[in-house]
Structure formats: C-alpha cells, structure tokens
C-alpha positions in Angstrom: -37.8 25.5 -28.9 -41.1 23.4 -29.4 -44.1 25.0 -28.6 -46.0 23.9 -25.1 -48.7 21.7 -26.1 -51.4 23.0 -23.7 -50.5 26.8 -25.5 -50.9 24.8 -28.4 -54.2 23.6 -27.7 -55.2 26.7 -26.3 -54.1 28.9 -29.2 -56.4 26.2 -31.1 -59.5 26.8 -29.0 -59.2 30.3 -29.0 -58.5 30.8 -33.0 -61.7 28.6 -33.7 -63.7 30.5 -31.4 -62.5 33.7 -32.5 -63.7 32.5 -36.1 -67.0 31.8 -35.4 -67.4 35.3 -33.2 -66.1 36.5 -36.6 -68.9 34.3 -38.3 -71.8 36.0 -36.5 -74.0 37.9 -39.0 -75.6 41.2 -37.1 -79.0 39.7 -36.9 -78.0 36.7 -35.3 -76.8 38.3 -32.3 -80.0 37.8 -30.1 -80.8 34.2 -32.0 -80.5 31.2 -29.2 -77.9 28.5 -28.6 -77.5 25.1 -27.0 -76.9 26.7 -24.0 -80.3 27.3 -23.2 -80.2 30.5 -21.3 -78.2 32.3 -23.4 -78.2 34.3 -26.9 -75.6 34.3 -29.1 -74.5 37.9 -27.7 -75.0 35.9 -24.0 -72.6 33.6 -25.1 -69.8 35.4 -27.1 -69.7 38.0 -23.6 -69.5 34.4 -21.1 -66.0 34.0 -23.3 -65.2 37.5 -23.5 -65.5 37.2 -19.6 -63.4 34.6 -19.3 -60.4 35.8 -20.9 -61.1 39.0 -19.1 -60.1 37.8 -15.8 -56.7 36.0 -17.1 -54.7 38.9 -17.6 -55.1 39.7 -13.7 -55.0 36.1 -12.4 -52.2 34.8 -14.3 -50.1 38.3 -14.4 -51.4 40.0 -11.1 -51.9 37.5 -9.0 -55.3 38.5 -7.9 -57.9 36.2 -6.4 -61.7 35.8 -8.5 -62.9 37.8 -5.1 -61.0 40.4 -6.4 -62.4 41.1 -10.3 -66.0 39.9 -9.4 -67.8 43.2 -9.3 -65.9 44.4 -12.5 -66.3 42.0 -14.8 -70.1 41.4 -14.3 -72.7 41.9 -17.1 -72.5 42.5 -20.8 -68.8 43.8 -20.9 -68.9 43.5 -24.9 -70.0 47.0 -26.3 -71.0 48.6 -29.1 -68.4 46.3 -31.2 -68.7 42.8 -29.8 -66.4 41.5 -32.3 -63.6 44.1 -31.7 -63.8 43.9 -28.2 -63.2 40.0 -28.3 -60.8 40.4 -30.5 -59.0 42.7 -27.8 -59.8 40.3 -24.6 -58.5 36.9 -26.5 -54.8 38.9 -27.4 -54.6 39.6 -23.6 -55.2 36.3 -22.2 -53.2 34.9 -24.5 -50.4 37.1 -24.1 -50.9 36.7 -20.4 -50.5 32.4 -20.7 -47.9 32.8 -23.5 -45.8 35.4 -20.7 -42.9 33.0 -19.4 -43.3 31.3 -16.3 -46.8 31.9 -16.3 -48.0 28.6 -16.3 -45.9 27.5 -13.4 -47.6 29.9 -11.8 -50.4 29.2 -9.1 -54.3 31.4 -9.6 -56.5 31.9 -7.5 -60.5 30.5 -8.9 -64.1 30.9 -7.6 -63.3 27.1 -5.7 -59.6 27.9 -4.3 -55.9 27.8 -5.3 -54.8 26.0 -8.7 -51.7 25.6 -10.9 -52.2 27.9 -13.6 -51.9 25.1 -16.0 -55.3 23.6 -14.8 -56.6 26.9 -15.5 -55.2 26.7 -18.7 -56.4 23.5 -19.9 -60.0 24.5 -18.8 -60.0 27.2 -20.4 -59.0 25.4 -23.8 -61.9 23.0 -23.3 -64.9 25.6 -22.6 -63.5 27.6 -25.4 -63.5 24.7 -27.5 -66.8 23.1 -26.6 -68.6 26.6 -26.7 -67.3 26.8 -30.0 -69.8 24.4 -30.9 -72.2 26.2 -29.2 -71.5 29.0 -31.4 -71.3 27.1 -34.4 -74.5 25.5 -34.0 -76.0 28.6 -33.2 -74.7 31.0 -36.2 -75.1 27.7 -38.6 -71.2 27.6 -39.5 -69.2 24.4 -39.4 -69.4 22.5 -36.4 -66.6 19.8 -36.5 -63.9 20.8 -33.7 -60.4 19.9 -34.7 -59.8 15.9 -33.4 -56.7 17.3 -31.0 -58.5 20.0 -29.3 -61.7 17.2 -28.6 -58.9 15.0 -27.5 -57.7 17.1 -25.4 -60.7 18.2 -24.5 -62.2 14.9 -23.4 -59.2 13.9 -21.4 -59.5 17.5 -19.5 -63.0 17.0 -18.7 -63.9 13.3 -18.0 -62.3 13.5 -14.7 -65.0 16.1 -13.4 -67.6 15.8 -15.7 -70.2 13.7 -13.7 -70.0 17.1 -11.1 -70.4 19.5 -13.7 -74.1 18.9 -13.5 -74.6 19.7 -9.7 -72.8 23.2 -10.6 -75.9 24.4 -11.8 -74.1 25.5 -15.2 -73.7 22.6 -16.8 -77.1 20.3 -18.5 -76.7 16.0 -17.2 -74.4 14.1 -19.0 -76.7 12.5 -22.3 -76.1 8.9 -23.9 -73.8 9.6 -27.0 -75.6 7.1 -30.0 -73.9 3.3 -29.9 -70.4 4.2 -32.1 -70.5 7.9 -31.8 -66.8 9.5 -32.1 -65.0 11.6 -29.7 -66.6 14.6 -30.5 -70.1 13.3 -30.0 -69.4 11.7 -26.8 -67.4 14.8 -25.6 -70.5 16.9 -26.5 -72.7 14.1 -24.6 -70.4 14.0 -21.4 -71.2 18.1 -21.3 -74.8 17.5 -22.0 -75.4 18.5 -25.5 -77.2 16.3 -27.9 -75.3 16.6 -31.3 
C-alpha cells in the first residue's frame, strides 16, 4: 500500500525539524531566531506544543478549550531534546493511527477535517525549521517537496496570517527568487 502523501510530507517536516532540535549545541539554547520574540528554547517548546495537543485532538476527540491550561508554558524540561523526541513519536503515531485523518478536530477557530490540521502542521514545522536552522547556523535549504507543499498549503491564508498577531507582513521575495525564498517571504521572513 503507498504511503499517504500528506503523512509523507509530514513525516518530512517533522524528521528535519527533529534534526535541527538534535543540532542545537547547549549554549545556543537562549540565542535568538527569526522569530523575534522567541529563543531557540522559545521555539523548539512552540513545536513541542504543538505535537502535544495532537495526540488528544486527533485520538480523543477533545476540543483546544479542553488542553489550554495544560499545555501552557515551557513544557520541555530538563532534557529538551528528549522530551521532543517523545512529543513528535506521539503525534505522529496519533496521524499515522487509521482513520485518523478522516477524522474531524476541534482548533482555537472551530471544527476542521483532521487533514487540514495535518497539512498545517507540516508547513509550520517545516518553515520553523528554518527558523531553527538559521538560528543554530545548520543548513537551511528545506527539501523542494515539503516547500511545495508548503506553499500550496499556505498561500490560500497567508495574506490573514499577519492580522493574527503571530505572524510578521508578507515581504517582497528578490525579482527570481525560488520557492523557498518566496515561501519564506509570503510568511514574512527575509532569507
């Protein structure tokens, strides 16, 4: 049986991620990132977050209302690294479960197939890896399938991104960037 593309993609995000997290020398923990409120310790826990709440949304069936007051703060420990290594098997196992992506979750903005959920999740992890990247000083080039997918996932509601609050204005990408520069651009980041 072929794999699901979107658990491919996934899978993607979450392995590069996992290998910058894996990158992160220990004084470089409290160094900055793109994101400009946020350490590299900031960012790595934002992730760890995330994957944090799919096991109960995708498997439980429990609403964002629901988890909100336990998965608030720095939820990564003494061992950062181990701890996302633990939170990124779970929420993978929890997508990879069958049936769970015909399954509907329940987000901070309403009701939504479980593979929209999915595929955001594969383009923040994916983007944020270039956070990270940048950050620690490793290799920043994201694979061209996952800023494919990426940019396909995104350009629908990136120009609303901004008015989240979370998100910097969309910059011009340079005359001829490629994908990845222009993804990067759409989600505010100047390469």
């Amino acid at each position: 049986m072929a794999e699901n593309p979107l658990l491919a993609r996934h899978c993607e995000a979450l392995d590069l991620f996992t290998e910058r997290v894996h990158a992160i020398r220990p004084h470089q923990w409290d160094d900055p990132t793109p994101c400009t409120e946020w350490t590299v310790r900031d960012l790595v826990n934002h992730l760890a977050v995330e994957q944090m709440w799919v096991p109960p949304l995708v498997r439980e069936g429990a609403s964002v209302a629901d988890q909100s007051n336990a998965l608030e703060g720095d939820l990564l420990g003494d061992d950062p690294v181990a701890t996302w290594d633990v939170v990124v098997a779970a929420a993978r196992d929890a997508f990879r479960e069958p049936g769970a992506l015909d399954r509907m979750v329940e987000l901070s903005y309403g009701e939504s197939p479980a593979t929209h959920y999915c595929a955001q999740m594969t383009a923040d992890a994916a983007v944020h890896a270039w956070d990270l990247s940048r950050a620690i000083g490793a290799e920043e080039r994201i694979p061209k399938p996952l800023v494919d997918f990426s940019v396909r996932e995104v350009a629908p509601y990136a120009a609303d991104l901004e008015e989240s609050g979370l998100f910097a204005a969309p910059v011009e990408p340079p005359p001829g960037a490629d994908a990845q520069t222009r993804l990067l651009a759409l989600l505010g980041r100047e390469p």
